[in-house]
C-alpha positions as CSV (number, residue, x, y, z in Angstrom):
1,X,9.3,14.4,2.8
2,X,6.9,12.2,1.1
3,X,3.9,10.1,2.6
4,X,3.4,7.0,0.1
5,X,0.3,5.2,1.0
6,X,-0.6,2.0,-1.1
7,X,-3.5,-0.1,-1.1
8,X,-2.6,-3.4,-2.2
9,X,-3.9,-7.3,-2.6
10,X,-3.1,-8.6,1.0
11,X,-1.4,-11.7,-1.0
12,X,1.4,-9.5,-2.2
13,X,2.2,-7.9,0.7
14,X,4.9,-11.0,1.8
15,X,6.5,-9.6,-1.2
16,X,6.3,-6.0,-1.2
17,X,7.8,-6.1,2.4
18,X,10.8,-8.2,1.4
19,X,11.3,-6.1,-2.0
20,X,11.4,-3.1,0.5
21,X,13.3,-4.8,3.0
22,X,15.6,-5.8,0.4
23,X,16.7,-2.2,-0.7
24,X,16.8,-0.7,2.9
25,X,13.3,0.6,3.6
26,X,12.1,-0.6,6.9
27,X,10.1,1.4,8.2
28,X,6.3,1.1,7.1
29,X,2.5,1.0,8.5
30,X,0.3,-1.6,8.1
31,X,-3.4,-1.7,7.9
32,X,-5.7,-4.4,6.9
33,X,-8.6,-2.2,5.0
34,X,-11.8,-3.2,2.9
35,X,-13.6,-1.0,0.0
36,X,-14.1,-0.7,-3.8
37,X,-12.4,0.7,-6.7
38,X,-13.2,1.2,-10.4
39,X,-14.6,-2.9,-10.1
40,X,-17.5,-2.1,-7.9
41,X,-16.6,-5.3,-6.2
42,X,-16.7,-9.4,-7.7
43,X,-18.8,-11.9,-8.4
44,X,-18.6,-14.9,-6.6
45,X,-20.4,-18.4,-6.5
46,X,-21.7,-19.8,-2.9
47,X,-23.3,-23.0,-2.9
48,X,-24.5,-22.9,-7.0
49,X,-25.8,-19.2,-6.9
50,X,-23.8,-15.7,-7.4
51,X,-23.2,-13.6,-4.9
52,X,-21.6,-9.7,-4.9
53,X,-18.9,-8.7,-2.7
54,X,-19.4,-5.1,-2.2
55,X,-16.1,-4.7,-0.8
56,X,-12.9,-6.7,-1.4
57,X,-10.1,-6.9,1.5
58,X,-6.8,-5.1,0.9
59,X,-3.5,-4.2,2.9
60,X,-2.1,-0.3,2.9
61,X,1.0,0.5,3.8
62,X,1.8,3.9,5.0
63,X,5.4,4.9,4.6
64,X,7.0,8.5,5.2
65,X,10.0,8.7,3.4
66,X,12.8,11.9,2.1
67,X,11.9,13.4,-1.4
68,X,15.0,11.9,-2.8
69,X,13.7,8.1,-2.0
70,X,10.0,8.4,-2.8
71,X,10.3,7.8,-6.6
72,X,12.3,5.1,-6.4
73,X,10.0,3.6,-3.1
74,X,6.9,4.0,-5.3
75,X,8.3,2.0,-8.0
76,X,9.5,-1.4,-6.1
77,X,5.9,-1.0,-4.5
78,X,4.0,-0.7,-7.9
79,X,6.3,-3.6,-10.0
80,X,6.2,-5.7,-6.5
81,X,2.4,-5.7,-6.0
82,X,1.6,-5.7,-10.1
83,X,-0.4,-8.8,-10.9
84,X,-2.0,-7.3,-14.4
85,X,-5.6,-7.9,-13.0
86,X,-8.0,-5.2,-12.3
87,X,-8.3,-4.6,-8.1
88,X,-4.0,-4.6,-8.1
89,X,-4.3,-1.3,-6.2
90,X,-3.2,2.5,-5.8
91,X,-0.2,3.9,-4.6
92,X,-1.1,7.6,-3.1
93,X,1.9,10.3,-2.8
94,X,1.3,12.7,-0.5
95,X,3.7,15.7,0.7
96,X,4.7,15.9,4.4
97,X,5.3,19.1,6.2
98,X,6.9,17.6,9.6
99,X,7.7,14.7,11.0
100,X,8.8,14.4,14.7
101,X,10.0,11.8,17.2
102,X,8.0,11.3,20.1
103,X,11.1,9.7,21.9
104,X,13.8,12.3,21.1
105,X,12.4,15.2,19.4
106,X,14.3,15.3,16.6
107,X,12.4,17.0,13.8
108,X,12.6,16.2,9.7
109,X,11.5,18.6,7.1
């Protein structure tokens, strides 16, 4: 099994969701997150003057999925959230040894 995470613009998540949705993949979890990448935050104007956001707002989405899935999972995620602007995101992949659930037991290697 695979843990994808991807950090995201929160105005593409509607989209990734559905894009998901729309090829079977359900099951996902969802945090609304703040911090900086290779931009070092933006510029913005308030009132006539600059001001620096340090951080920027984003949306990750956790999803454990089989081996078999995770490439093709990975790719509706990254052409789904793809804007062509610096702060689009990161998709992490990450391997996972178990996964077990709470209600039944039932375990997935």
């Amino acid at each position: 099994m695979k843990m994808i995470m991807a950090v995201i613009r929160p105005e593409k998540f509607d989209a990734v969701k559905q894009a998901l949705a729309d090829k079977g993949y359900y099951g996902m979890t969802v945090t609304e997150v703040s911090g900086r990448g290779e931009q070092r935050g933006v510029c913005l104007q308030y009132r006539g003057k600059p001001i620096h956001v340090d951080v920027i707002e984003k949306i990750e989405i956790q999803m454990a999925v089989c081996d078999e899935e995770a490439d093709e999972v990975i790719e509706i995620i990254r052409k789904t959230a793809y804007s062509g602007k610096i702060g689009d995101g990161r998709i992490f992949v990450l391997p996972v040894e178990k996964a077990i659930t709470i209600r039944t037991g039932e375990v997935f290697d």
